[in-house]
C-alpha positions in Angstrom: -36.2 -39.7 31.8 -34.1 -41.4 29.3 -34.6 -44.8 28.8 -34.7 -45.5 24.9 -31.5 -48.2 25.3 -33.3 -49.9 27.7 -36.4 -50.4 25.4 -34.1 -50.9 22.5 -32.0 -53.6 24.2 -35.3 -55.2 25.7 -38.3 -54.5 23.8 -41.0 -52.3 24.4 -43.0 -54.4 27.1 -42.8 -55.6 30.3 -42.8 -59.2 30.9 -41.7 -60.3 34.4 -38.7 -61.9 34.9 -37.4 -61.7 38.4 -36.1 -58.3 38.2 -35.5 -55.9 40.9 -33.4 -52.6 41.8 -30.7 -55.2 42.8 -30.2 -55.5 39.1 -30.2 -51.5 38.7 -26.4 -50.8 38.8 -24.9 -46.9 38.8 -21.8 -45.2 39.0 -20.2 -44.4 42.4 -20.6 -41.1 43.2 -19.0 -38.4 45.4 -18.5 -38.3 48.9 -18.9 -35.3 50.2 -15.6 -35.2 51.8 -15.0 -30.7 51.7 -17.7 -29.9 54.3 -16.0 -32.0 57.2 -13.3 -29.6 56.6 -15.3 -27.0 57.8 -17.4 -26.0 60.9 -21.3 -25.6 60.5 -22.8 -22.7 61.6 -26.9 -22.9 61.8 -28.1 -19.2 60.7 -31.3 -16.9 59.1 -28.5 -15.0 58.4 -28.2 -14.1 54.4 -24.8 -12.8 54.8 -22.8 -13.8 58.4 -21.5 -10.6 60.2 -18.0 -11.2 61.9 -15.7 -9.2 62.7 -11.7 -9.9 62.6 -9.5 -9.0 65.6 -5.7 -8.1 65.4 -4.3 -7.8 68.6 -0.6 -5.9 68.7 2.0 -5.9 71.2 1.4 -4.2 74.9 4.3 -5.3 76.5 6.7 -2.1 77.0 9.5 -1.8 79.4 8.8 -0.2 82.9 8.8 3.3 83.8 6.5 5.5 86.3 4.9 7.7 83.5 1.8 6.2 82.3 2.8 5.6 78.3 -0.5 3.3 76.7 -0.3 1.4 73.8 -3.6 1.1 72.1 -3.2 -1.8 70.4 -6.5 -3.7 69.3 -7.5 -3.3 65.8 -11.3 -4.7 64.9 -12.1 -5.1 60.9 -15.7 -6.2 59.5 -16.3 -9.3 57.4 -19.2 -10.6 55.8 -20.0 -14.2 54.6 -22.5 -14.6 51.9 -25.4 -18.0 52.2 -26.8 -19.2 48.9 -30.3 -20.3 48.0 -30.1 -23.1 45.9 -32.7 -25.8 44.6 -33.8 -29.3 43.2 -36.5 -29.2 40.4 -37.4 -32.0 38.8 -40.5 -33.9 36.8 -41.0 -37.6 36.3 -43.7 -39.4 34.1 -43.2 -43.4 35.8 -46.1 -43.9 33.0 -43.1 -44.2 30.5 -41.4 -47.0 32.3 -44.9 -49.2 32.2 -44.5 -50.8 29.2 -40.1 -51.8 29.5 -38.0 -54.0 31.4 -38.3 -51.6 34.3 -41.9 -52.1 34.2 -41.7 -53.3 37.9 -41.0 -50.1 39.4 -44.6 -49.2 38.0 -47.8 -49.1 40.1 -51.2 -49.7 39.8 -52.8 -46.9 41.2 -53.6 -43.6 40.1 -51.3 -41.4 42.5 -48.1 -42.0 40.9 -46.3 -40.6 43.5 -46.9 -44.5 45.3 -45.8 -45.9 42.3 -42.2 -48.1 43.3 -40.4 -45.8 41.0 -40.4 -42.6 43.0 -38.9 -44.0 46.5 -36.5 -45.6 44.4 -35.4 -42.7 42.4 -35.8 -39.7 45.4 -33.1 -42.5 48.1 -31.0 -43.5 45.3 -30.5 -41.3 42.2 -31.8 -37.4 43.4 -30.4 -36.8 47.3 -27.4 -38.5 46.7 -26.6 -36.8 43.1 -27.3 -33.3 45.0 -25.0 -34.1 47.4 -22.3 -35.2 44.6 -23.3 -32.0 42.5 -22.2 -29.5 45.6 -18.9 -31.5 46.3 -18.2 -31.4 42.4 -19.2 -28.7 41.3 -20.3 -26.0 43.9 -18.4 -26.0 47.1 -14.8 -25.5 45.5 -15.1 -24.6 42.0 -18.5 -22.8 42.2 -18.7 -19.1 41.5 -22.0 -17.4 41.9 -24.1 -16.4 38.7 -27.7 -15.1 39.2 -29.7 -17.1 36.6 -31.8 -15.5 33.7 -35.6 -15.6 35.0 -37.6 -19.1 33.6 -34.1 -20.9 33.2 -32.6 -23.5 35.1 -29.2 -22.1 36.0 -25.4 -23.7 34.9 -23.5 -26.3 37.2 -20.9 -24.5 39.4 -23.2 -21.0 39.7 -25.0 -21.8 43.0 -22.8 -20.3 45.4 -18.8 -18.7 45.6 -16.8 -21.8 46.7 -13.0 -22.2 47.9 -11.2 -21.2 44.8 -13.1 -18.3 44.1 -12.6 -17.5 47.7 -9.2 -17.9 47.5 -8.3 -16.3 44.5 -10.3 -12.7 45.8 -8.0 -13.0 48.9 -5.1 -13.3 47.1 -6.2 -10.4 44.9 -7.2 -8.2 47.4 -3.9 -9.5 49.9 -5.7 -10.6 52.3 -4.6 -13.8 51.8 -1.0 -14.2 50.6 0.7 -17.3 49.2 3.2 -19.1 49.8 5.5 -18.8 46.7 6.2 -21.9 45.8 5.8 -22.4 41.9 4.4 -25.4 40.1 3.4 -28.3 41.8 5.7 -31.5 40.5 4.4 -34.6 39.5 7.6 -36.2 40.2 6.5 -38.1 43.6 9.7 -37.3 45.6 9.9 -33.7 44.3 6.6 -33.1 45.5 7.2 -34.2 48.9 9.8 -31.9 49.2 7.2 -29.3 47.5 4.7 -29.7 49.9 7.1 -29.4 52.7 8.4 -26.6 51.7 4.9 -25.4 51.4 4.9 -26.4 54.9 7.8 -25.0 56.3 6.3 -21.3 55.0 3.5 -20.7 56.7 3.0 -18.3 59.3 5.3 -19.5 62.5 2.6 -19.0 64.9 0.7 -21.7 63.5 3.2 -24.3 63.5 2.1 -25.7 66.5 -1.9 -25.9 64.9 -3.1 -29.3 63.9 -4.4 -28.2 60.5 -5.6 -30.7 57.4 -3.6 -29.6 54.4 -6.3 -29.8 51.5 -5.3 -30.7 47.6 -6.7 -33.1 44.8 -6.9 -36.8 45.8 -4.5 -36.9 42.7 -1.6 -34.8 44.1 -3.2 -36.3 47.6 -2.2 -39.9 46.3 1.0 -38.7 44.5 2.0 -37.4 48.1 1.3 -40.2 49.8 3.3 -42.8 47.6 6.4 -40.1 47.8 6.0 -39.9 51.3 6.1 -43.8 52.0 9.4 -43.9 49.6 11.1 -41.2 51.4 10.6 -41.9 55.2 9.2 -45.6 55.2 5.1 -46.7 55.0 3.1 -44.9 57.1 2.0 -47.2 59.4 0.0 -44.8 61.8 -2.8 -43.8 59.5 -5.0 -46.7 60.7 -5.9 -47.4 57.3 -6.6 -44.0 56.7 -5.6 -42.3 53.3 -4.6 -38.9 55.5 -0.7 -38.7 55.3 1.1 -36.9 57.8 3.9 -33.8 56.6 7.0 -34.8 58.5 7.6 -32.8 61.5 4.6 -30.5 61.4 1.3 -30.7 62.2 -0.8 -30.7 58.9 -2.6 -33.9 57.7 -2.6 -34.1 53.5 -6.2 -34.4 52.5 -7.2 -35.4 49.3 -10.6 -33.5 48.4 -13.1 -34.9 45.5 -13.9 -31.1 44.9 -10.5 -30.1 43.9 -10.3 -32.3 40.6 -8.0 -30.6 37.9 -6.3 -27.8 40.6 -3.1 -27.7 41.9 -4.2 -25.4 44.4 -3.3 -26.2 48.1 -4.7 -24.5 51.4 -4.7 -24.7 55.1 -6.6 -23.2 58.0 -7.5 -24.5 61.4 -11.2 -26.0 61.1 -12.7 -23.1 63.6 -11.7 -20.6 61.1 -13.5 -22.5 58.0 -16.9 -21.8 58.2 -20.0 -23.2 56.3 -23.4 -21.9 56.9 -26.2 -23.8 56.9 -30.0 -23.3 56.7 -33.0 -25.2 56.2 -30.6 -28.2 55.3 -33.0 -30.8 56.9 -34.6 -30.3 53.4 -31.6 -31.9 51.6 -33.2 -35.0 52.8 -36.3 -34.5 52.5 -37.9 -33.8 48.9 -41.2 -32.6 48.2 -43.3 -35.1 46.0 -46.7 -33.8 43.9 -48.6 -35.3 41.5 -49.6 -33.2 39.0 -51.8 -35.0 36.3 -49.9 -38.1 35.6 -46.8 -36.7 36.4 -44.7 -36.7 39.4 -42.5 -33.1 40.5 -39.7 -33.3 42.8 -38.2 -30.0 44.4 -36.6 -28.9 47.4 -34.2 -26.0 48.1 -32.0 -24.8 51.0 -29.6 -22.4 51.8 -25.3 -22.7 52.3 -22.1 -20.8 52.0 -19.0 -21.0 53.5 -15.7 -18.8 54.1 -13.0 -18.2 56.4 -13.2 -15.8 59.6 -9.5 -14.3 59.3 -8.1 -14.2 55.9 -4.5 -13.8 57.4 -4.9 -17.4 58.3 -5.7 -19.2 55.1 -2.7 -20.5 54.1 -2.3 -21.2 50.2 0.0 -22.2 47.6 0.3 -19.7 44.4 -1.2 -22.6 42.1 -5.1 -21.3 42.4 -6.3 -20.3 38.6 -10.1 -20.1 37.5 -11.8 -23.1 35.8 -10.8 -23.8 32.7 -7.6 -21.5 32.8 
């Protein structure tokens, strides 16, 4: 707990003066926005067996002798969960003798103190939450961590651009070529529907989000109302439309500093879930006169048929 400009700014006591948590102000933080992009599955499973089917013509012209075409094709694919945790330690005695003095107790379980309701509702679930949007769920990529130490942001789990980035290796996935993504607004409308117009024909008809940074997201947007007019069928939505096609721009908090784009209908976006009831729920002990937080649960997500993720050629590694 760091609260040394507190005590510097207000002295080293704790003298009442009508404060409260009303007058505890933080940062905004993340929505997490990337999930709803995806559909849960609820599974024990540590890696989720599927398999891909490819179906190719039967159709033939007639003729009396029997001439089969055998044309199913089945191919395995595994999505991988991730354990991940919370561990964290508190000492509420520090705050005793400050100006947040009031989020103190009196009695000797400090886990009743005022301070650790305060700080497991509003600073710990929703900065776990913000931590797997930021960090994890797009950008993460996995790193098992070195016994006794507390393992780096963006290691918990593979996210979307690592994902996407072995597909397009491994050409499974293949990209639309479309170069670097303009920060002119009314070139990259025209970018984004040229994205558009490349994407596998059979899915043209498929009502699909079409996810980027809220940046390019925004850029979009504002190109979009220049070229054809203000979109005035959003319903105060920030979702714009692509003009004759069925993909919804998306801006996504997780995507910060990529240019990447990608589409897939939602039922082939998959997130797995287990145990996540214990996002919510944190387990408290008092050990001594300190107070330990934890909790841990288990996600991953991917995408059933690979030949249905549809990309730009934009996706790099962090920091590349």
């Amino acid at each position: 707990m760091e609260i040394s400009d507190i005590i510097t700014e207000f002295g080293a006591f704790y003298q009442k003066g009508g404060q409260n948590i009303t007058r505890i102000y933080s940062m905004l933080r993340a929505n997490t926005v990337t999930e709803t992009l995806f559909t849960p599955v609820v599974t024990d499973d540590t890696l989720y067996y599927i398999a891909q089917q490819v179906q190719k013509r039967v159709l033939q012209p007639f003729q009396k002798a029997f001439t089969p075409i055998d044309g199913a094709e089945f191919s395995p694919k595994g999505i991988q969960m991730y354990k991940m945790k919370v561990d964290d330690i508190q000492y509420p005695d520090e705050l005793e003798a400050t100006w947040l003095g009031f989020l103190a107790g009196n009695g000797l379980d400090r886990t009743t103190w005022p301070f650790v309701r305060y700080y497991v509702e509003n600073v710990l679930i929703p900065q776990l939450k913000e931590d797997e949007e930021m960090n994890e769920i797009f950008w993460g990529v996995r790193d098992e961590p070195t016994p006794g130490t507390a393992g780096a942001a963006s290691t918990s789990m593979n996210g979307i651009n690592k994902i996407i980035i072995d597909g397009q290796s491994g050409g499974s996935i293949v990209p639309v070529q479309t170069g670097t993504v303009p920060t002119d607004i009314d070139d990259l409308v025209d970018y984004v529907e040229e994205f558009a117009d490349g994407i596998n024909k059979k899915y043209w008809r498929t009502a699909m989000p079409l996810a980027m940074s809220e940046e390019n997201a925004r850029l979009y947007a504002r190109g979009y109302d220049k070229k054809y007019g203000k979109n005035t069928n959003n319903e105060g939505k920030n979702d714009t439309a692509v003009s004759k096609t069925n993909l919804t721009v998306i801006g996504l908090p997780s995507m910060i500093g990529s240019d990447g784009m990608w589409a897939t209908p939602k039922a082939n976006a998959i997130k797995l879930l287990k145990r996540t009831e214990n996002i919510n729920n944190i387990k408290i002990e008092g050990v001594d006169r300190s107070v330990k937080l934890y909790t841990d649960y288990s996600t991953g997500i991917g995408f059933g048929i690979d030949a249905a993720v549809f990309t730009n050629d934009q996706f790099e590694e962090a920091g590349s």
